[in-house]
C-alpha positions as CSV (number, residue, x, y, z in Angstrom):
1,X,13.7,-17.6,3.1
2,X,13.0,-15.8,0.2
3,X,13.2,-12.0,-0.3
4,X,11.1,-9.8,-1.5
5,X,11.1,-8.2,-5.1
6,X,11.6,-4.1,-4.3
7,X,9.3,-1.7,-6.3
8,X,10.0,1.5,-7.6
9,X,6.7,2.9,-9.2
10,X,6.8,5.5,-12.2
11,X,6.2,8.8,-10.8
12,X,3.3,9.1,-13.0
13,X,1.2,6.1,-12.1
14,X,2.1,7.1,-8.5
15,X,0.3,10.1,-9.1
16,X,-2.6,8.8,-11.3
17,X,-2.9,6.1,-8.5
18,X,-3.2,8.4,-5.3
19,X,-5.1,11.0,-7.3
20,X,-7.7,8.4,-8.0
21,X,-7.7,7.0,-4.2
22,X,-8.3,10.8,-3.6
23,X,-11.1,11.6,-6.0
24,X,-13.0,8.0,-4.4
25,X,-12.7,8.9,-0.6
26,X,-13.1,13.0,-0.6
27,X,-15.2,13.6,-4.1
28,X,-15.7,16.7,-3.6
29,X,-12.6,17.7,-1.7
30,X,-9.7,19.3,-3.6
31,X,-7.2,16.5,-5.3
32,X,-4.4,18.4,-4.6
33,X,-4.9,19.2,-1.0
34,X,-6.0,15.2,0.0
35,X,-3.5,14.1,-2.7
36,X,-0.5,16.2,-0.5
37,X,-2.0,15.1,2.7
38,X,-2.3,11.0,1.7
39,X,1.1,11.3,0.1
40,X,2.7,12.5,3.5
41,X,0.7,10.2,5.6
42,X,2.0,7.4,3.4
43,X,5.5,8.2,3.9
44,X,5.2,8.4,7.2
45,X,3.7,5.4,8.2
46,X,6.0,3.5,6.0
47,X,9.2,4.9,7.9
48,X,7.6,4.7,11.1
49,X,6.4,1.0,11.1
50,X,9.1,0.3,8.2
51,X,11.4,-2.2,11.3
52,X,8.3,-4.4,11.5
53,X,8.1,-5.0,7.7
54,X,12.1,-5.8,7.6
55,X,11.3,-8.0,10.5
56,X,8.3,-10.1,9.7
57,X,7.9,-9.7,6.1
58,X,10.5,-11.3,4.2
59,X,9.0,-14.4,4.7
60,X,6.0,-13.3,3.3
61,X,7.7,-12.1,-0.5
62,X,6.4,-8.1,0.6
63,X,7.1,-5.3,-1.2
64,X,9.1,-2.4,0.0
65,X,10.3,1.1,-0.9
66,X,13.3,0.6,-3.7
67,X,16.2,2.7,-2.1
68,X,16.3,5.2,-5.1
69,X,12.2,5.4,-4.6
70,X,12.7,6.0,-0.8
71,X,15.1,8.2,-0.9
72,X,13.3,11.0,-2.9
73,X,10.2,10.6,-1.4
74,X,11.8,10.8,2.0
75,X,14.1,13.6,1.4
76,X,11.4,15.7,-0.6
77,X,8.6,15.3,1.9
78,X,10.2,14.6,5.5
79,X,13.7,16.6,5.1
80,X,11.4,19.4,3.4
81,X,9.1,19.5,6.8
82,X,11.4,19.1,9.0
83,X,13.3,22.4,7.5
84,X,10.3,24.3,7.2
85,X,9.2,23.7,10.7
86,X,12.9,24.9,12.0
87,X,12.7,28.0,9.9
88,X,9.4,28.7,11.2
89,X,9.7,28.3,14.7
90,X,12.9,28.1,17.2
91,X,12.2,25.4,19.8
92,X,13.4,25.7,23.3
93,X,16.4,23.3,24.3
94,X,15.9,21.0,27.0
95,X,18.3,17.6,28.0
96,X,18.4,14.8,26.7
97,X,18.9,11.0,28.1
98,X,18.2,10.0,31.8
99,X,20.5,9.8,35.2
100,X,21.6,6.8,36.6
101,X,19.5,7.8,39.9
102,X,16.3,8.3,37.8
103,X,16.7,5.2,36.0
104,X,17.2,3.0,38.9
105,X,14.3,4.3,40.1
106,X,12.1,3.5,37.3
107,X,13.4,0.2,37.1
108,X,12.1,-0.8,40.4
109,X,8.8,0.7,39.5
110,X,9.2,-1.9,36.8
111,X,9.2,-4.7,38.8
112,X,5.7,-4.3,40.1
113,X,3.8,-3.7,37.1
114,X,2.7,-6.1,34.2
115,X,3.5,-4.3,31.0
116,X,6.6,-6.1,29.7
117,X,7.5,-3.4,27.0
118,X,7.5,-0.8,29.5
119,X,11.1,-2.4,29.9
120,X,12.0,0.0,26.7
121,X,13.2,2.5,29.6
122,X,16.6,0.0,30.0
123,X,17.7,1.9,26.7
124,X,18.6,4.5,28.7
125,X,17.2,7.2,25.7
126,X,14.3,8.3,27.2
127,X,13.8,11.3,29.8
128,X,11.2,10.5,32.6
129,X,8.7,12.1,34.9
130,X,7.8,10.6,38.1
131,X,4.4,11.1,39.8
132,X,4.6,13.3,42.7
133,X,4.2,9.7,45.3
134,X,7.5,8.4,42.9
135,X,5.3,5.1,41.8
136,X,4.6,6.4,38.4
137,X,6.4,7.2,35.5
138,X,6.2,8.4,31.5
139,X,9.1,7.8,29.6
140,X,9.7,10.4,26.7
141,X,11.6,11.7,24.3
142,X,11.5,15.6,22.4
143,X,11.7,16.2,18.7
144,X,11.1,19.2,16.9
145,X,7.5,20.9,18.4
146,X,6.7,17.6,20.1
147,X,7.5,16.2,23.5
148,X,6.5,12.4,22.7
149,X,5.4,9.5,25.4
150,X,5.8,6.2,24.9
151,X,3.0,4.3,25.7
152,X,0.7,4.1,28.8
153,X,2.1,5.8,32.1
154,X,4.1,2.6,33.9
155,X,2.5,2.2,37.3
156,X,-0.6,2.0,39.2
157,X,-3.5,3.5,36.9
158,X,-4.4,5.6,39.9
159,X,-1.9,8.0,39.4
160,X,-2.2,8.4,35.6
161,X,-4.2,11.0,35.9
162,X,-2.4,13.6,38.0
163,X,1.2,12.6,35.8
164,X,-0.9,12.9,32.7
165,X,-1.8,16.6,33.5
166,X,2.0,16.8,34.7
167,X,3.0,15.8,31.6
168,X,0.7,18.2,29.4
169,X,1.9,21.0,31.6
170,X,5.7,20.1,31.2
171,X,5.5,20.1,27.5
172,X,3.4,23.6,27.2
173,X,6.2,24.9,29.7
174,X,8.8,24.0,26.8
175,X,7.1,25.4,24.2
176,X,6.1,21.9,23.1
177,X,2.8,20.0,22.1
178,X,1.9,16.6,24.3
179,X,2.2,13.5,22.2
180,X,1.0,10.4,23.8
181,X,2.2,7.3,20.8
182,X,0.8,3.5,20.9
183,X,-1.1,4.3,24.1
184,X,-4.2,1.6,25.0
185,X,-7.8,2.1,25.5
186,X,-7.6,2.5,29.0
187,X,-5.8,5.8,28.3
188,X,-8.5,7.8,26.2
189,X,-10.5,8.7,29.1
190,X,-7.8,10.6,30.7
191,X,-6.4,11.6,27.6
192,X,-9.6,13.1,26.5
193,X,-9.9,15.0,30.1
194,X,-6.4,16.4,29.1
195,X,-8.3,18.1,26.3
196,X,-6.1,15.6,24.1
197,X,-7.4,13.9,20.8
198,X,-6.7,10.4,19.6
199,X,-6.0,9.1,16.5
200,X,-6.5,5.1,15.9
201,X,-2.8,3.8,14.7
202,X,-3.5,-0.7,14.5
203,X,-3.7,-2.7,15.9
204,X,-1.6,-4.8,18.9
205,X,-1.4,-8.6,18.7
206,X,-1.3,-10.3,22.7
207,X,-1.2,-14.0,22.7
208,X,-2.9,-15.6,25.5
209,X,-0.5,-18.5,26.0
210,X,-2.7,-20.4,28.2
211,X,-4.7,-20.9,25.1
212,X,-1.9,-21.4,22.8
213,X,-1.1,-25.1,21.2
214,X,-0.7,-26.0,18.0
215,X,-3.0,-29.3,18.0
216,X,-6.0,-29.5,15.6
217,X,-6.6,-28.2,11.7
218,X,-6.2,-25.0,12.0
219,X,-2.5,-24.8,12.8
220,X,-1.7,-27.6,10.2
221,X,-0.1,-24.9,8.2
222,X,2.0,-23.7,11.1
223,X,3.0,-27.2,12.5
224,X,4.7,-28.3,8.3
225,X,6.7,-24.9,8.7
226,X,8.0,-25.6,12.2
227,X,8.7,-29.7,11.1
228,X,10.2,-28.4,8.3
229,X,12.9,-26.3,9.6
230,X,13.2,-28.5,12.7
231,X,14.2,-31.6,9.5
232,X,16.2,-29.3,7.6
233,X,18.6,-28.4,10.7
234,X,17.3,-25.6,12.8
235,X,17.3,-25.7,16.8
236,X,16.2,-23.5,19.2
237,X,17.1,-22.3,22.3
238,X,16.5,-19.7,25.3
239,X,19.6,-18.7,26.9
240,X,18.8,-16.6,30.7
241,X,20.5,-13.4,30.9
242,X,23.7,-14.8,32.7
243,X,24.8,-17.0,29.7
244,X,24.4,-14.2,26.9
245,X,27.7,-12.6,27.5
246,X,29.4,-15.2,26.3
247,X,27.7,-15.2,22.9
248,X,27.2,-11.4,22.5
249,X,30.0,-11.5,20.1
250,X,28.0,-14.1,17.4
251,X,25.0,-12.0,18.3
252,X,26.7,-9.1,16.8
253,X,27.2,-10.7,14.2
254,X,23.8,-11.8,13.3
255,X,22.6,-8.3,13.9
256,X,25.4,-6.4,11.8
257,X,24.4,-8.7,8.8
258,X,20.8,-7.7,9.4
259,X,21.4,-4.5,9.2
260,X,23.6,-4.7,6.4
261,X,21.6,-6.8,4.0
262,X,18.2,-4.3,4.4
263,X,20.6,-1.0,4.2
264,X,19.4,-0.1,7.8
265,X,20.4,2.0,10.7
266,X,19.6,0.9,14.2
267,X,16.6,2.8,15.1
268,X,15.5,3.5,19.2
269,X,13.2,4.7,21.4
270,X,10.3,2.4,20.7
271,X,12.4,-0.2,19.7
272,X,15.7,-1.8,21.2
273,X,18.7,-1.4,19.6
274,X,22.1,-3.3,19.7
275,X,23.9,-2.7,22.9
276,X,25.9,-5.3,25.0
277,X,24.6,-4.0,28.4
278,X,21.2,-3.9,27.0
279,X,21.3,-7.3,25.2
280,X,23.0,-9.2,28.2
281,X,20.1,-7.8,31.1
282,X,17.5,-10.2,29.0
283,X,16.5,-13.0,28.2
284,X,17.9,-14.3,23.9
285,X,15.6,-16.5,22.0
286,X,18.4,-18.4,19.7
287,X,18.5,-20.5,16.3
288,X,20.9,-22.4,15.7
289,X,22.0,-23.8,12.2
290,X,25.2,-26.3,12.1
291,X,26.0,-24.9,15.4
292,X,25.8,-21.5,13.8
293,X,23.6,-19.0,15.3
294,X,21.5,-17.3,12.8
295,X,18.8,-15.5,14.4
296,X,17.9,-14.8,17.7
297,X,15.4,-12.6,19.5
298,X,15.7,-10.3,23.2
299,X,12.9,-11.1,25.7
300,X,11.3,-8.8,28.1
301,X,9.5,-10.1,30.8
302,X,7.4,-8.4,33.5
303,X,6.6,-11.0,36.0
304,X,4.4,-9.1,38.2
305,X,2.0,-9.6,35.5
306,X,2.7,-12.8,33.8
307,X,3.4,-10.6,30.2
308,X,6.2,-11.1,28.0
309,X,7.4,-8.9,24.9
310,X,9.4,-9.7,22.3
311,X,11.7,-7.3,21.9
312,X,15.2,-6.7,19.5
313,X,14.9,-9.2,16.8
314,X,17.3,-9.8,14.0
315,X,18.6,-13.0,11.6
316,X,20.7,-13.7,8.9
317,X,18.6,-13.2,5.4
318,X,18.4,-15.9,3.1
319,X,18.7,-18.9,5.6
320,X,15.2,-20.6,5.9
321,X,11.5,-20.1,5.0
322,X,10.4,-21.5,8.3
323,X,13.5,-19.9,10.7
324,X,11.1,-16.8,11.7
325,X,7.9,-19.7,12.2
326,X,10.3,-22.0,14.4
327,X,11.2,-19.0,16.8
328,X,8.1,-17.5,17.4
329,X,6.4,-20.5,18.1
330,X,8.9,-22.3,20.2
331,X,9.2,-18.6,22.3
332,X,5.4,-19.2,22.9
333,X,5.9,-22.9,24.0
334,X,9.1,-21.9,26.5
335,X,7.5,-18.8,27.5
336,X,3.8,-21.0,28.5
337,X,6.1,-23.3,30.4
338,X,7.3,-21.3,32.4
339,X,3.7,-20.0,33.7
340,X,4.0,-16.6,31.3
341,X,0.5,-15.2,30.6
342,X,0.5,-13.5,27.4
343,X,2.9,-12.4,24.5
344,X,3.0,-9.4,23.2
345,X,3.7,-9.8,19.2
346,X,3.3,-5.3,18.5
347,X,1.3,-3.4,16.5
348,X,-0.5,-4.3,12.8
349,X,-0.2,-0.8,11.5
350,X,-3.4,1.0,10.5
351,X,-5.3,-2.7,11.1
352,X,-9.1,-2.1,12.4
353,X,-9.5,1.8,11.5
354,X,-13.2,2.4,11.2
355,X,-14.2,3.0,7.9
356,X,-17.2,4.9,5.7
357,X,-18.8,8.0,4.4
358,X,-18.7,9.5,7.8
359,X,-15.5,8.3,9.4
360,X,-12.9,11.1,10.6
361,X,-10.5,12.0,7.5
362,X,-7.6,10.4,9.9
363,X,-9.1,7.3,9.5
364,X,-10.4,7.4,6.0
365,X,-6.4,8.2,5.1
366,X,-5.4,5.5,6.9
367,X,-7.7,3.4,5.3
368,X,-6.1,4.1,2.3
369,X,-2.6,3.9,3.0
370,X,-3.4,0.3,4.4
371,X,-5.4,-1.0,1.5
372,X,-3.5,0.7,-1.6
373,X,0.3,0.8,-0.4
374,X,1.4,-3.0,-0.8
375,X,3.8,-1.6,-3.3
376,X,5.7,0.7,-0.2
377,X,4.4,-1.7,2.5
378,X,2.6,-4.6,2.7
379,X,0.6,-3.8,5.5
380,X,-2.0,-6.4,4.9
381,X,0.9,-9.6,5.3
382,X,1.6,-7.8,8.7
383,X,-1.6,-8.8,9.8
384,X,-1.6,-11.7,8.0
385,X,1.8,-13.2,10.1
386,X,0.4,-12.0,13.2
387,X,-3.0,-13.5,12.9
388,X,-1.9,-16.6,12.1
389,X,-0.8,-17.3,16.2
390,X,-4.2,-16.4,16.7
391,X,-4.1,-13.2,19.1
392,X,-6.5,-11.3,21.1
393,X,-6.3,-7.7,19.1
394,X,-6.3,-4.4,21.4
395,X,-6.3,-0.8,19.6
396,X,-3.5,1.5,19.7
397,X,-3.4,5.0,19.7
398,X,-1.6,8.2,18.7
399,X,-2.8,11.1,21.0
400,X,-2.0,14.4,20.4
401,X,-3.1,18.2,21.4
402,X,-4.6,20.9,19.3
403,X,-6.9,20.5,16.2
404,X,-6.2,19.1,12.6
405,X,-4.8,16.2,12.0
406,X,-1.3,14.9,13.5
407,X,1.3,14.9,10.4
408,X,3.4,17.1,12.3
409,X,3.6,15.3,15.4
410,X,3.9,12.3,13.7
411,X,6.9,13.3,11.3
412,X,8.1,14.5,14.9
413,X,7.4,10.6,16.0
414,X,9.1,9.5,13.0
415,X,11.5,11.5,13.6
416,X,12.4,10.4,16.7
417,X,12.5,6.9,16.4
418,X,14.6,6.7,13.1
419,X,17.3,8.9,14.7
420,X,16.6,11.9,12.6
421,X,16.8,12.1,8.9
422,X,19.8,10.1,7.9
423,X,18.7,7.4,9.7
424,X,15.4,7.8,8.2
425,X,17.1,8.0,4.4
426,X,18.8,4.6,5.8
427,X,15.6,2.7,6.3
């Protein structure tokens, strides 16, 4: 495997570079005002989506912020908004986390739906709100002006609407706006009745693994990669929750030198972090090298459905081209066997946003950010890696209150996620 160069572009061709993206999308717009607004966008939705670059994208030689480059831009823009925005307004205090009671609850709500990533409540980060019948719930977390959902409501779709409003009302009680993040289609129409706005965000890959083989041409590609690291010495295997314990130590391991190698932080609440309780309730995808493991990947799995997500991934850089190839696929293969439906891979950021002289500035920004910032993020190779497994693609959306576009709720998104702005500085 093969890492990326880093980039750290002059501030002047930086400048010269997004003034001209501004002056082709908004010609008669003022270049300042677009220019501040794609800057800020840009550094947001590197940071946000910046775990599935580390993840995915080493193997495909993609650019990423230098750390001297990332840090100014992150401190001058994000740090700078985020202390405006306290100095402007006090926010109301509420608590944080989740009872044991409420969680226990939620997990046996769990086990009758079909979304596997709805498992993300195990963290145990997340406050929730039942429906008033108890079968429903939204797991959220607050930061800054914005009390933030994480994806669809998990339970029947008949009481979505009733815990949406709930919701809505909850957040206005506390002084805060409703922020709905990486919700599906099949939420708009209640999000609209909410008097709530959507803003297009990628792209999710779903495998349908009844489908999914890797005979004929077109996975020739795919099936040298995965005979090549099978040749050169690397196995795979799927441990069940009951044997992980006993390797959560080497896991550690693997994860620490992760983390290490790409300057990161653990991040949270959309995406799993390193904890032994956590790790050891799932399923761990494992490659092997000499006996050594050196990657491995967490499993969620909603039965109920037949829908599987992959979930905390990590391995040790530098070991092989076709490790991240091998594990993907072969968690397909297992995952088919065992009668699973689909796979869900997450989001191609800012993939599919409609584009043209009349589409919404959101989208015309995003547009942007995804087709000019290869030297931050290399958007493009995210969809690239996911395509190649050849998924069904579903949109994803931000949904937020209130008019103009969402850079505050998302730097409040951002925000959360990275674990404020050290964590954010960290990558």
């Amino acid at each position: 495997m093969i890492a990326p160069t880093t980039f750290a572009a002059p501030p002047s061709r930086l400048a010269a570079h997004i003034a001209d993206l501004a002056h082709r999308v908004r010609p008669g717009s003022s270049i300042f005002g677009f220019t501040s607004l794609l800057a800020v966008a840009s550094v947001l939705f590197v940071y946000l989506f910046m775990e599935e670059a580390l993840l995915a994208l080493r193997l495909w030689r993609a650019p990423v912020i230098g750390e001297t480059a990332g840090a100014t831009i992150s401190f001058t823009l994000i740090a700078g908004a985020w202390a405006g925005r306290r100095f402007v307004r006090p926010l109301r205090r509420r608590r944080s986390g989740v009872s044991a009671m409420d969680l226990e609850k939620a997990v046996e709500i769990l086990r009758a739906q079909g979304n596997a990533s709805a498992g993300l409540v195990r963290l145990g980060d997340k406050q929730l709100l039942f429906s008033e019948a108890g079968d429903a719930f939204i797991m959220f977390g607050t930061r800054g002006q914005s009390q933030i959902a994480l994806f669809d409501p998990v339970g029947p779709k008949e009481a979505w609407h009733d815990l949406v409003l709930k919701f809505v009302a909850d957040a206005k009680r506390h002084g805060r706006r409703a922020v709905f993040y990486q919700v599906s289609p099949d939420f708009l129409p209640i999000a609209v009745e909410a008097g709530l706005k959507p803003y297009k965000l990628g792209e999710q890959a779903n495998v349908d693994l009844r489908k999914f083989s890797l005979q004929g041409g077109e996975w020739l590609k795919l099936r040298r990669s995965i005979n090549r690291a099978e040749r050169d010495g690397l196995d795979f295997s799927l441990l069940p929750p009951e044997q992980v314990p006993a390797i959560l130590d080497e896991l550690r391991g693997v994860s620490d030198a992760w983390l290490s190698a790409h300057n990161a932080a653990e991040k949270g609440f959309s995406l799993g972090t390193f904890r032994d309780a956590y790790v050891a309730a799932q399923s761990v995808a494992v490659i092997r090298m000499e006996g050594r493991i050196v990657a491995f990947a967490s499993i969620m799995t909603a039965p109920a459905g037949g829908d599987a997500f992959i979930d905390l991934m990590r391995h040790v850089p530098g070991t092989h081209r076709g490790m991240m190839d091998l594990l993907f696929v072969k968690i397909m293969e297992r995952l088919k066997a065992d009668g699973f439906l689909t796979l869900n891979m997450g989001m191609a950021p800012l993939a599919g946003l409609p584009n043209g002289d009349y589409a919404p500035l959101w989208n015309q920004i995003g547009r942007q950010v995804f087709e000019h910032g290869e030297r931050f993020y290399n958007f493009r190779g995210v969809l690239a890696f996911k395509s190649k497994f050849d998924p069904k693609w579903e949109s994803r959306y931000l949904v937020v209150g209130g008019s103009g576009l969402p850079l505050a709720s998302l730097l409040d998104v951002t925000m959360l996620i990275g674990g404020g702005i050290k964590g954010i500085l960290r990558r």
